[in-house]
C-alpha positions, 0 to 999 in steps of 0.5 A, a space after each residue: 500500500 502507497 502512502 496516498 493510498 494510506 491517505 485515502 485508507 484513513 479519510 473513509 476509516 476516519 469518517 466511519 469511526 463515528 459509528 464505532 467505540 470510541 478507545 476509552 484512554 480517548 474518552 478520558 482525555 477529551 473528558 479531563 483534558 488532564 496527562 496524569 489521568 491519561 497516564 493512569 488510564 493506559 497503564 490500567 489498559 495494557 493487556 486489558 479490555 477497554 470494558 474492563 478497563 472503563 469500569 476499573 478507571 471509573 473506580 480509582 479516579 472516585 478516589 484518586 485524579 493526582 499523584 498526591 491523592 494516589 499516594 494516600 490510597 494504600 497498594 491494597 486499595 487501588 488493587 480492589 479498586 482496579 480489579 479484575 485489570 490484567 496484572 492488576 498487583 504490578 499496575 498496582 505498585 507501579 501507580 504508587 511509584 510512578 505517582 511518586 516519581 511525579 511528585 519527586 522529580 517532576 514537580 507534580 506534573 506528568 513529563 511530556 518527555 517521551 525519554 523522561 516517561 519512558 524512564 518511568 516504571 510499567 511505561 513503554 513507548 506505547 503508553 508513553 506516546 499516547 500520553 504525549 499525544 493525548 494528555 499533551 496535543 504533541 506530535 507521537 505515533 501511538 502503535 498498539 497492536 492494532 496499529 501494528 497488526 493492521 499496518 501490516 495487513 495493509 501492506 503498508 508496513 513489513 514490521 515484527 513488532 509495534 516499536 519497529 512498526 513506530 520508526 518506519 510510521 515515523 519515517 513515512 507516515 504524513 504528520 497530519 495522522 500522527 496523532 489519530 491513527 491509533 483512535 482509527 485502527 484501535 476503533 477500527 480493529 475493535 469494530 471490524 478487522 479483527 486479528 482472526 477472521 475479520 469483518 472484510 465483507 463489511 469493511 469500506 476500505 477493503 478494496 484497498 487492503 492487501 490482507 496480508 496474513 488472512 486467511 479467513 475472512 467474514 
C-alpha cells in the first residue's frame, strides 16, 4: 500500500469511526483534558479490555485524579479498586511509584518527555506516546497492536513488532495522522478487522487492503 493510498485508507476509516467505540484512554482525555489521568488510564489498559478497563478507571479516579491523592490510597486499595485489570498487583505498585516519581522529580506534573516517561516504571513507548499525544496535543505515533497488526495487513508496513512498526510510521507516515491513527485502527480493529477472521465483507476500505496474513475472512 502507497502512502496516498494510506491517505485515502484513513479519510473513509476516519469518517466511519463515528459509528464505532470510541478507545476509552480517548474518552478520558477529551473528558479531563488532564496527562496524569491519561497516564493512569493506559497503564490500567495494557493487556486489558477497554470494558474492563472503563469500569476499573471509573473506580480509582472516585478516589484518586493526582499523584498526591494516589499516594494516600494504600497498594491494597487501588488493587480492589482496579480489579479484575490484567496484572492488576504490578499496575498496582507501579501507580504508587510512578505517582511518586511525579511528585519527586517532576514537580507534580506528568513529563511530556517521551525519554523522561519512558524512564518511568510499567511505561513503554506505547503508553508513553499516547500520553504525549493525548494528555499533551504533541506530535507521537501511538502503535498498539492494532496499529501494528493492521499496518501490516495493509501492506503498508513489513514490521515484527509495534516499536519497529513506530520508526518506519515515523519515517513515512504524513504528520497530519500522527496523532489519530491509533483512535482509527484501535476503533477500527475493535469494530471490524479483527486479528482472526475479520469483518472484510463489511469493511469500506477493503478494496484497498492487501490482507496480508488472512486467511479467513467474514
Amino acid at each position: 500500500m502507497t502512502t496516498e493510498t494510506l491517505d485515502t485508507v484513513l479519510t473513509i476509516l476516519q469518517r466511519e469511526s463515528k459509528h464505532w467505540d470510541v478507545p476509552i484512554v480517548t474518552l478520558i482525555a477529551e473528558r479531563s483534558n488532564d496527562p496524569y489521568q491519561v497516564l493512569v488510564s493506559t497503564l490500567l489498559s495494557l493487556r486489558t479490555k477497554d470494558v474492563t478497563t472503563t469500569v476499573a478507571s471509573r473506580r480509582l479516579f472516585a478516589r484518586a485524579t493526582t499523584p498526591e491523592q494516589m499516594l494516600d490510597l494504600s497498594a491494597k486499595e487501588i488493587e480492589k479498586r482496579i480489579f479484575p485489570v490484567g496484572f492488576y498487583h504490578r499496575k498496582a505498585e507501579n501507580l504508587r511509584t510512578v505517582s511518586r516519581l511525579i511528585l519527586e522529580k517532576h514537580g507534580g506534573l506528568v513529563p511530556d518527555n517521551l525519554d523522561e516517561l519512558l524512564a518511568l516504571p510499567g511505561v513503554g513507548r506505547k503508553t508513553a506516546n499516547l500520553v504525549i499525544t493525548l494528555g499533551f496535543g504533541k506530535p507521537g505515533i501511538c502503535v498498539d497492536t492494532h496499529v501494528h497488526r493492521i499496518s501490516n495487513r495493509f501492506g503498508y508496513v513489513q514490521t515484527k513488532s509495534p516499536d519497529e512498526t513506530e520508526m518506519v510510521l515515523r519515517e513515512k507516515l504524513p504528520n497530519k495522522w500522527w496523532i489519530p491513527i491509533n483512535d482509527i485502527l484501535v476503533a477500527f480493529g475493535q469494530s471490524l478487522c479483527a486479528p482472526i477472521s475479520p469483518w472484510c465483507s463489511k469493511c469500506k476500505v477493503s478494496d484497498y487492503c492487501e490482507q496480508i496474513g488472512v486467511k479467513t475472512r467474514r
